[in-house]
C-alpha positions in Angstrom: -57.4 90.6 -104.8 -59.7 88.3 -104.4 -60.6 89.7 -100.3 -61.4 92.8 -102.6 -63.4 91.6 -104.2 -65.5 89.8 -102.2 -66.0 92.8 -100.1 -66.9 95.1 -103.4 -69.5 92.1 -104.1 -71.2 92.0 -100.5 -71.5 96.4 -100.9 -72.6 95.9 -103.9 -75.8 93.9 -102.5 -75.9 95.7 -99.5 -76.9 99.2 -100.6 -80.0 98.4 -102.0 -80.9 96.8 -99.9 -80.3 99.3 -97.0 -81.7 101.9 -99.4 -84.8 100.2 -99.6 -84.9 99.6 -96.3 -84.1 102.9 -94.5 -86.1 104.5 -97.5 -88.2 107.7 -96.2 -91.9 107.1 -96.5 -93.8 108.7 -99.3 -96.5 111.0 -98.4 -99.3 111.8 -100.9 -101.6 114.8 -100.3 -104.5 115.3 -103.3 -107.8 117.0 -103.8 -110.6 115.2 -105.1 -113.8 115.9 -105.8 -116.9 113.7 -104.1 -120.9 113.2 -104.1 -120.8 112.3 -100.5 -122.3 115.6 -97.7 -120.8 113.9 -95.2 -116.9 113.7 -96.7 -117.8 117.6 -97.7 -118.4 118.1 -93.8 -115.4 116.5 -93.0 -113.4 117.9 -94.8 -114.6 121.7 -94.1 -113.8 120.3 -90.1 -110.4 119.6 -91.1 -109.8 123.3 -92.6 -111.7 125.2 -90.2 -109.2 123.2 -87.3 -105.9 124.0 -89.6 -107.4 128.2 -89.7 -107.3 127.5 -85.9 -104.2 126.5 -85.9 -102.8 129.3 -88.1 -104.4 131.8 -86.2 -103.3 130.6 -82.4 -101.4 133.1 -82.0 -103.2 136.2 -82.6 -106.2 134.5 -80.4 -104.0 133.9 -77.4 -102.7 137.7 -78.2 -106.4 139.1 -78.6 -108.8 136.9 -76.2 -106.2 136.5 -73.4 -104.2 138.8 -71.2 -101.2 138.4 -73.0 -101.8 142.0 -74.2 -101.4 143.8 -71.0 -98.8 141.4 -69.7 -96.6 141.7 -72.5 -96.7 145.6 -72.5 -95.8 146.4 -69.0 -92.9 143.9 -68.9 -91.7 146.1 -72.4 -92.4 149.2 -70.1 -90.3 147.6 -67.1 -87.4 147.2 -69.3 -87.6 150.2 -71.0 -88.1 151.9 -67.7 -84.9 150.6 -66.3 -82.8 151.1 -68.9 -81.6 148.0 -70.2 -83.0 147.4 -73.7 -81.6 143.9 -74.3 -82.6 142.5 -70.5 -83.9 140.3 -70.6 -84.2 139.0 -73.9 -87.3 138.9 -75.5 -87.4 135.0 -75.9 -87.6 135.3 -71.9 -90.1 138.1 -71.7 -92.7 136.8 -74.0 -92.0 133.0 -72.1 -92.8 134.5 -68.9 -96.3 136.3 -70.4 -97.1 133.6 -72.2 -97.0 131.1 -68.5 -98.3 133.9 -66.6 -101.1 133.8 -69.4 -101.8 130.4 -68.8 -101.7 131.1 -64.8 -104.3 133.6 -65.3 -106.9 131.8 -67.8 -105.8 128.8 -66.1 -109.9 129.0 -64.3 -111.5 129.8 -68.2 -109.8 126.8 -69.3 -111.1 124.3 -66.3 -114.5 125.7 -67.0 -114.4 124.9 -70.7 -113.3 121.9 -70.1 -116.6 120.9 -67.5 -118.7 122.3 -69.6 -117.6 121.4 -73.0 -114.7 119.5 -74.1 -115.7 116.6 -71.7 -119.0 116.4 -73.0 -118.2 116.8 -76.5 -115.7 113.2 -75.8 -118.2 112.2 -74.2 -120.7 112.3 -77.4 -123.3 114.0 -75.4 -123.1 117.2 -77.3 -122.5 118.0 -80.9 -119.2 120.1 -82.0 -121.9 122.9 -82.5 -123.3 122.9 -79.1 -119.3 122.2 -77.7 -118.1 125.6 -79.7 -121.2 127.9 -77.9 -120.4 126.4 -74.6 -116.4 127.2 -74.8 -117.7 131.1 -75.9 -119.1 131.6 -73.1 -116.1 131.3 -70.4 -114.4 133.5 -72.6 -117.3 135.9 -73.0 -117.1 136.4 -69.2 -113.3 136.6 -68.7 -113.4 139.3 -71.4 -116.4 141.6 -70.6 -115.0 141.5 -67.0 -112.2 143.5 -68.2 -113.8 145.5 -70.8 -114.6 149.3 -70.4 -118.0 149.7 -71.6 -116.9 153.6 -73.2 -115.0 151.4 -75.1 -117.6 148.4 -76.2 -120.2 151.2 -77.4 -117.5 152.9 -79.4 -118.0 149.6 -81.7 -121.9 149.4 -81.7 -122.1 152.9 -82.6 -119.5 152.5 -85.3 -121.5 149.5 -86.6 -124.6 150.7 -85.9 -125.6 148.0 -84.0 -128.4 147.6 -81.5 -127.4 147.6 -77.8 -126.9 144.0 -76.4 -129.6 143.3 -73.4 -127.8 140.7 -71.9 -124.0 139.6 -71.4 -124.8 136.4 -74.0 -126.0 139.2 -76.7 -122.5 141.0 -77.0 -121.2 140.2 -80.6 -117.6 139.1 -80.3 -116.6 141.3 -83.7 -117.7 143.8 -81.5 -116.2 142.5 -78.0 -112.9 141.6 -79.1 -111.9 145.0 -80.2 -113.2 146.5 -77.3 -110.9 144.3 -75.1 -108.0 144.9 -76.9 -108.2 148.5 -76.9 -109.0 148.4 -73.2 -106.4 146.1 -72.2 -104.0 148.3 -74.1 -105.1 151.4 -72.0 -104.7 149.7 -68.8 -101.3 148.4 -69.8 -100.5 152.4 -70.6 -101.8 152.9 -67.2 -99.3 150.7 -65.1 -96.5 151.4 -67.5 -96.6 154.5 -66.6 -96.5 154.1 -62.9 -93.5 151.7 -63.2 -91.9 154.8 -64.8 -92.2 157.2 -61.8 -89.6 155.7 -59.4 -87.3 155.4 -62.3 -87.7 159.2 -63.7 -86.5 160.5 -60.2 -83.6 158.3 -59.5 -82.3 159.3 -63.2 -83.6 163.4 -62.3 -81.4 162.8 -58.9 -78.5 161.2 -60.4 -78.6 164.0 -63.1 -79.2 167.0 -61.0 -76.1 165.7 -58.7 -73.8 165.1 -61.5 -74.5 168.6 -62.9 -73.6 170.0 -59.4 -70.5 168.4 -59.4 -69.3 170.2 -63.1 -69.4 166.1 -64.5 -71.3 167.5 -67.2 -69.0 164.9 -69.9 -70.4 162.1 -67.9 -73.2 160.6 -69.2 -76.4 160.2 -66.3 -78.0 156.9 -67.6 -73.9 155.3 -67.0 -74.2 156.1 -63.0 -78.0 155.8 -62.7 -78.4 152.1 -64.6 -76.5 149.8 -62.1 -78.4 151.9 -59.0 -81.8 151.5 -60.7 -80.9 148.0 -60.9 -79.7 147.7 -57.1 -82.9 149.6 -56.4 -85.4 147.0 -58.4 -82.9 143.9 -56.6 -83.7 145.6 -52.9 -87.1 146.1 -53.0 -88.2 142.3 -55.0 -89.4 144.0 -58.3 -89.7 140.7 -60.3 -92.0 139.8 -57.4 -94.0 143.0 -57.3 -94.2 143.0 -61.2 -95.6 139.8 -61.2 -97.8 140.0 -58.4 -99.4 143.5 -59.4 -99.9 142.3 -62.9 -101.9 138.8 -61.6 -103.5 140.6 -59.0 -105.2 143.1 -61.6 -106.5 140.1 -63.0 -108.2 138.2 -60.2 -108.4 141.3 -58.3 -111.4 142.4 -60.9 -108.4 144.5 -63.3 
């Protein structure tokens, strides 16, 4: 009895204090009011980066070729016949690297030009944001149709830009989009060709041999899949979408 009760004892001490000291930190978040501009600034910084952050997404969607990438691997699988493979957790991981391995040459310019400096503390955030536009600006414009880009100054009623640095992004990035999405339909659309005739053959055979009952798509899936195996297609995917990048789209 009295073991027992030198062991309730010691618990007895212990959990407070291991409460106290495994206790999870406290974190206080308020809104206050202040005289100071500079705080003011700061603080409009701080919510302009968090908007960033909220929006990532759509910007690597809208200012990237994620777009087109994204579309013709949809097309690809749809095209063969296999809606569930691969996942989509795979497909949008391999657009989103190939992304990067596309704007991987915007990004090193930015960099140069103005996230260096800006650490540096030879140019102000200001001067850093313009310089980052520009990269962007190119990349963009480089793969924008320009029926496209007037369909949004006439819309707006806009004057003409004379130069490349005068094209108003509210007006560019819809433009890109829109062109990036036709392009996409474009190549989705020859992926489908080879596809539509092996599934016309396999048909057209099948309904010479009376196996009406037997559905085409079961006979013609694993030979389109043979067929995309034999001939590399993951490497001609790939290497078609990249190259309609740096080949000048």
């Amino acid at each position: 009895m009295k073991r027992t009760a030198i062991i309730i004892a010691g618990l007895a001490l212990a959990l407070p204090l291991a409460k106290s000291a495994f206790a999870s930190p406290s974190i206080d978040i308020s809104v206050g009011s202040t005289d100071e501009p500079g705080e003011m600034v700061t603080g409009l910084k701080i919510l302009a980066l968090l908007t960033v952050l909220a929006l990532a997404p759509a910007i690597l969607m809208t200012l990237t070729s994620f777009t087109r990438i994204v579309i013709i691997l949809s097309f690809l699988r749809t095209a063969i016949g296999t809606q569930s493979a691969p996942p989509n957790q795979v497909m949008i991981g391999l657009a989103m690297f190939l992304t990067f391995f596309i704007m991987a040459p915007v990004g090193v310019e930015i960099n140069e030009n103005a996230i260096i400096p800006y650490k540096a503390g030879e140019i102000s955030d200001e001067e850093a944001f313009e310089r980052s536009k520009g990269p962007v600006r190119e990349f963009m414009l480089k793969y924008t149709r320009e029926k496209d880009l007037l369909l949004f100054y006439e819309v707006a009623e806009l004057p003409l830009p004379k130069t490349e640095t005068d094209v108003m992004f509210r007006a560019l990035i819809p433009a890109f989009v829109i062109s990036e999405l036709k392009t996409a339909f474009e190549m989705g659309f020859m992926l489908f060709i080879p596809f539509i005739v092996l599934d016309v053959a396999i048909a057209s055979m099948l309904m010479s041999m009376g196996m009406i009952m037997l559905p085409p798509a079961l006979i013609s899936l694993p030979l389109k899949l043979m067929l995309f195996v034999v001939v590399d297609g993951w490497n001609l995917i790939v290497s078609s979408i990249v190259k309609s990048f740096t080949g000048g789209g």
